[in-house]
N, C-alpha and C positions, 0 to 999 in steps of 0.2 A: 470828555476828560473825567476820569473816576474823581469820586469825592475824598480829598486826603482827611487824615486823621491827626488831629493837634496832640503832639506829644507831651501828656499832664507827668510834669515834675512830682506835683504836690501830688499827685493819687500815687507815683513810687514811692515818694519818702514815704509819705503815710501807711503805705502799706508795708517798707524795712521796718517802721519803728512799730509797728504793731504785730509783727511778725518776732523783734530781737523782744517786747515784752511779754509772749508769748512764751519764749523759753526762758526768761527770767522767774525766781520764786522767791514769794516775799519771805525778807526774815522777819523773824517779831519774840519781840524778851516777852516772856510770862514770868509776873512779879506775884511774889507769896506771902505771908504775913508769917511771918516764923511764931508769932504769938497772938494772942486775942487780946493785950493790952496796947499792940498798936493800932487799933482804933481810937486810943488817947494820944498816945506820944508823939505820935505820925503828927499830930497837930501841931509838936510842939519841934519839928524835924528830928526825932528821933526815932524813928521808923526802926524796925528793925525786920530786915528781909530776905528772903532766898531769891533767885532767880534760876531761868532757864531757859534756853533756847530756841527757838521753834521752828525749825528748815525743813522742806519736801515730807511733810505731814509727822513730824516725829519733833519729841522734844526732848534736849540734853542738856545736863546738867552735874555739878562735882562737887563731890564731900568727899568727907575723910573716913578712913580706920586706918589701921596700925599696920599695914603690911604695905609692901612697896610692888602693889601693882595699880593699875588704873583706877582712879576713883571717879571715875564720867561714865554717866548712865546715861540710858536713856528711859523713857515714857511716854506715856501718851499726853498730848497740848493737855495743860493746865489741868493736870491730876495729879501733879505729884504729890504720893504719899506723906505724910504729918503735918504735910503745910497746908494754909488755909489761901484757896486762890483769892487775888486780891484785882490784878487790869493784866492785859494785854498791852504793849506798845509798839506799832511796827518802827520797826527799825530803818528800814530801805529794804534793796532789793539783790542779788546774788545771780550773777548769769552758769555757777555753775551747776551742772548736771546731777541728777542723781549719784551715779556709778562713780563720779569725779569726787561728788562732796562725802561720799562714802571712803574713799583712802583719806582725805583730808581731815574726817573727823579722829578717824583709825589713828593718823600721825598725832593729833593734837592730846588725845588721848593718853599718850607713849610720854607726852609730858606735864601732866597731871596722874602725878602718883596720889593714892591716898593717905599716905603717910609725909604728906608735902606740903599738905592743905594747914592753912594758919589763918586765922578768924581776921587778924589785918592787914598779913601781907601776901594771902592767897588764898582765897574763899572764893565760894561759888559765883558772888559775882565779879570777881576777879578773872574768872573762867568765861563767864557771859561777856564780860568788856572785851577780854581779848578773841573771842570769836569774832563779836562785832565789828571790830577793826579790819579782822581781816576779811569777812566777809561781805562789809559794804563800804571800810573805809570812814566809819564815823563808830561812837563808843555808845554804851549807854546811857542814860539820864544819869546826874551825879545823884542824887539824891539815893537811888538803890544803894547805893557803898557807902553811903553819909559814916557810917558806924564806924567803921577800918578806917575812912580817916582821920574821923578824930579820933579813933585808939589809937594811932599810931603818933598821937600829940599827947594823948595823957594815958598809955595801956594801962596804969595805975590805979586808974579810976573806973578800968572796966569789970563789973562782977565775976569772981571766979566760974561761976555758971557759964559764962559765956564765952569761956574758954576751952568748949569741949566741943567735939564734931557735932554736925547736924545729922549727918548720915552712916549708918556703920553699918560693915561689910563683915562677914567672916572670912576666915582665912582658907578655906575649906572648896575646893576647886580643883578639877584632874580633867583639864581639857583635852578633848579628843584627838585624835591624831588621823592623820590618811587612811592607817590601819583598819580605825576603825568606821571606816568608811561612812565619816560623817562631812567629809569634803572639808572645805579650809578654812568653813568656819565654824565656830566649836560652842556649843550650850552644853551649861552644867548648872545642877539645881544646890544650890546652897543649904543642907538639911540642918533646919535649927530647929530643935523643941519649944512649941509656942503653944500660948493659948489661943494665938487667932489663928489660926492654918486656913482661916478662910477668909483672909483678910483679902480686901476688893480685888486691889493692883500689887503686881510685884514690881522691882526697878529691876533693870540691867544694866549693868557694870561691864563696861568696855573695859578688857585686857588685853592689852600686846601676849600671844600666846610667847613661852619660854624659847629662846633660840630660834624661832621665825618672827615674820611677819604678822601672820593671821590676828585676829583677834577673839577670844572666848566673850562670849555672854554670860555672865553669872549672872543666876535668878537670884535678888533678896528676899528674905519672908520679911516682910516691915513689921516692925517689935510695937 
C-alpha cells in the first residue's frame, strides 16, 4: 500500500496569506517641515507641516493656485520641492493594483481643485487623510493637521502669512490631444521665467484633461 500524504491546512493558508501580501503595497505619509522653526514648536505641538503620499513607488500630494483645475501632484518619495523632509509613517497596506490605483488617483484628483485648497478646511493634509481612509480604511496621525484644527477654533489668531498657498501652479497649459498623437495621456511643460531653471526636481500637477477623462501632467518650475 502506497504511502498517503497528510493534507497540511497551515502550509495553504500560509501560503494564500503570503501570496494575497505579495500583491498588496504599502502605503506610507511622507511628513515635511513647512519651516526650520518647527524644530522648536513641534515641541511645543505646534508643528507646522506638508504631507504626502507614498503608493506603488510615487508620491502625491495638493496645494493651491488660483485656477480651477487639479492641484495633486505627484514626486518622487520624500523630495518634495520647498519643504524640508522630516519621517516617513506607514500607514497600512492597499490590495489595489497599479493600473486600478492609477484611475483612482485620476478620480480623486477631479476633486481637489487648486483654487479649492484652504489652510483649515482643505490643505494638503486634508488631501493625505482622505487618501488614507480610502486607501486602508484608517486616517493619519492627528498631529500632522494639529494647525487647521485649531485654526478652525481661533482663524483669528492665525498669521496672515499663513494664509497663502504652499504650492503654486501657473495657469499656463495646452494639453495634447489624440491628434497629436501623444495618446490619452497628455504632458505639458509650464514655461515660467526663473532664475533657477535648474532647480533639482519638478512637481506634476494631475489634471482632468477639458471635456474627457484623461489627465495632463503639468511640469512646475519650483520658484
Amino acid at each position: 500500500m502506497g504511502e498517503e500524504k497528510a493534507f497540511d491546512s497551515n502550509f495553504d493558508v500560509g501560503n494564500d496569506v503570503n501570496n494575497k501580501r505579495k500583491e498588496e503595497t504599502q502605503v506610507i505619509l511622507n511628513v515635511y517641515d513647512l519651516t526650520p522653526l518647527n524644530q522648536y514648536s513641534v515641541w511645543f505641538g505646534f508643528g507646522i507641516f506638508h504631507s504626502g503620499i507614498e503608493v506603488h513607488g510615487m508620491e502625491y500630494g495638493f496645494g493651491a493656485h488660483d485656477f480651477p483645475i487639479s492641484g495633486v501632484f505627484e514626486v518622487e518619495p520624500k523630495s518634495c520641492p520647498g519643504f524640508i523632509y522630516r519621517c516617513s509613517i506607514p500607514l497600512g497596506r492597499t490590495e489595489m493594483p497599479p493600473s486600478e490605483f492609477r484611475t483612482f488617483i485620476e478620480s480623486v484628483a477631479s476633486e481637489y481643485h487648486g483654487d479649492t485648497y484652504h489652510l483649515i478646511s482643505k490643505n494638503c493634509n486634508h488631501f493625505t487623510d482622505d487618501m488614507s481612509w480610502k486607501l486602508t480604511g484608517k486616517g493619519i496621525p492627528g498631529w500632522v493637521n494639529r494647525l487647521a484644527r485649531l485654526g478652525a477654533l481661533c482663524s483669528c489668531l492665525l498669521p496672515e502669512s499663513l494664509q497663502v498657498s504652499t504650492v503654486k501652479q501657473m495657469p499656463e497649459y495646452h494639453p495634447y490631444t489624440e491628434d497629436d498623437g501623444s495618446g490619452s495621456m497628455s504632458t505639458t511643460t509650464l514655461q515660467e521665467p526663473t532664475e533657477n531653471d535648474d532647480a533639482d526636481q519638478d512637481k506634476l500637477l494631475l489634471s482632468p484633461s477639458a471635456g474627457s477623462g484623461d489627465v495632463a501632467f503639468i511640469k512646475e518650475v519650483p520658484r
